[in-house]
N, C-alpha and C positions, 0 to 999 in steps of 0.2 A: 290736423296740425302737423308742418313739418318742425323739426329741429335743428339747427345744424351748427356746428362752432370746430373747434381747432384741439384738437390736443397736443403735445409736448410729451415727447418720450427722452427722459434721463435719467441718467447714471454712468456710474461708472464704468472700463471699457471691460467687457465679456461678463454683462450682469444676464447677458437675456434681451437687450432694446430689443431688435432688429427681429429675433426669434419669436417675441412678444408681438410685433408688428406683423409677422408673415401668419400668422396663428390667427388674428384677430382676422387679418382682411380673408383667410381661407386661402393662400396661394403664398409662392416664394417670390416677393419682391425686393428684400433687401438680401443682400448676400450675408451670409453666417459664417464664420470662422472661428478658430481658436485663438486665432492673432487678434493680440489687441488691436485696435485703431483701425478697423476695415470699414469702417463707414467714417468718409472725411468731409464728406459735406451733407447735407440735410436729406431726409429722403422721407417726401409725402406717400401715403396712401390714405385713398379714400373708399370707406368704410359708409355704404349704403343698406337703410335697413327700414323694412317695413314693416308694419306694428302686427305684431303676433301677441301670445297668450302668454308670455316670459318679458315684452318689454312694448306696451300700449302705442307708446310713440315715434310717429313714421321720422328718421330722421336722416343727417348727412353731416359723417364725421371726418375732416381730414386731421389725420395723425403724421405729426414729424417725428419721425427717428432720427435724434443726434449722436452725433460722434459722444464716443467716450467723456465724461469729463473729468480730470485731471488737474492736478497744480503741473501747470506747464512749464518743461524745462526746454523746450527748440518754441523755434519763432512757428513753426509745425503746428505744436502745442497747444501755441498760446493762441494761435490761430483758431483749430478746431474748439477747445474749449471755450470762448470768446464768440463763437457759432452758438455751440450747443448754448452759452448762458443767454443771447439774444433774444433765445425763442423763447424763454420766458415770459418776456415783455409781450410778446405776439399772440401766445394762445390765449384762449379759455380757462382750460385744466392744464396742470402741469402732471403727470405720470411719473413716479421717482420709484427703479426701479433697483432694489436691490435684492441680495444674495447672503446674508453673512448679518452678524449683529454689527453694532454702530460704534460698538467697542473695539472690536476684531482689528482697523487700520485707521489712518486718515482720509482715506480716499469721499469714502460717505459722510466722515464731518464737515469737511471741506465742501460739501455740494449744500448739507445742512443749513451749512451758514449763508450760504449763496442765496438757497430757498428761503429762511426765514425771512430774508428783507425785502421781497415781494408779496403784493395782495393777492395773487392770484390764487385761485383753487388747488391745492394738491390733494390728492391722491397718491398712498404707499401701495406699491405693488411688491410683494415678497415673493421672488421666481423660485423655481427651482426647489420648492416643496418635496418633489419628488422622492427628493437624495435630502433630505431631512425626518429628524423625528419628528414626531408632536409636543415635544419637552422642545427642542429647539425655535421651533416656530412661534411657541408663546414668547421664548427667552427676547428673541429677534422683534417680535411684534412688542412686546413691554417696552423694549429699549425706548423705539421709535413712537411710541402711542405715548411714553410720557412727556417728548417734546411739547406734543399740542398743537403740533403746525400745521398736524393732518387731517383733512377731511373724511376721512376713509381710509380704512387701514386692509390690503386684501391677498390672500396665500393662494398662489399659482404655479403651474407650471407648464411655461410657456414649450416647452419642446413638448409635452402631451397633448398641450390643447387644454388643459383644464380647469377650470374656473375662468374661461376666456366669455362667456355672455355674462358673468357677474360685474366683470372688467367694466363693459360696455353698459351695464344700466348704471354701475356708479357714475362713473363719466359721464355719461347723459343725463343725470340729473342736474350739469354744473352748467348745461348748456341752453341759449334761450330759442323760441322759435324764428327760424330765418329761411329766405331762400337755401333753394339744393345750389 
């Protein structure tokens, strides 16, 4: 049986997307920076994998990584943000990727509320475990586990590589069988 469907990479700008996406596919395809907003238009990678003893089924994932999202202040802004909220509509799984509790600024309420008014699947991805405690990481996963909007709630970190096949069996359970 193959599988195959669309994921949606968001969040806000320097949560980890892009970093998240080069991890997952094994190679550097999106460029990383420390600048905000360095990915301004969409960027696929696809993600082929065949059934091993960690995830049964053979499948075929393309993942968008979007631009930052943002309350847009330039037409720039409203641009990319207006991007990244689109794909919403298009994928499978939506991936919402943060860094920080949901208390901490606006930037993750504001995408919150974007997300709750679609059906689509999400997935909480919480990057950057690394450079956190274990006290931190429940704090962060509480906030966001008591919305309820999540499918899955899961603690990574995307610049080590770790918890990156956990990523992709969540996600692939939201996905149905289709051609590669």
């Amino acid at each position: 049986m193959m599988k195959s469907g669309f994921i949606g990479i968001v969040g806000r700008p320097n949560v980890g997307k892009s970093t998240l996406l080069n991890a997952i596919l094994g190679e550097k395809i999106a460029i990383t920076t420390d600048k905000p907003q360095t990915t301004r238009n969409t960027i696929r990678g696809i993600y082929t994998h065949y059934s091993d003893d960690f995830i049964l089924d053979d499948m075929q994932i393309v993942f968008i990584d979007t631009p930052g999202i943002h309350r847009p202040r330039t037409k720039l802004g409203e641009y990319m943000t207006d991007a990244a909220v689109g794909t919403f509509k298009e994928v499978d799984v939506v991936m919402f990727i943060v860094d920080d509790r949901l208390s901490a600024g606006p930037g993750d309420k504001y995408i919150v509320e974007l997300l709750d008014e679609i059906r689509t699947p999400k997935v909480l991805i919480i990057n950057k475990i690394d450079k956190m405690t274990p006290e931190e990481f429940a704090e962060i996963y509480k906030e966001y586990d008591e919305l309820g909007i999540f499918e899955d709630i899961l603690g990574v970190s995307a610049k080590e590589g770790s918890n990156i096949e956990k990523v992709i069996k969540s996600v692939s359970g939201f996905i149905d069988e289709g051609p590669m």
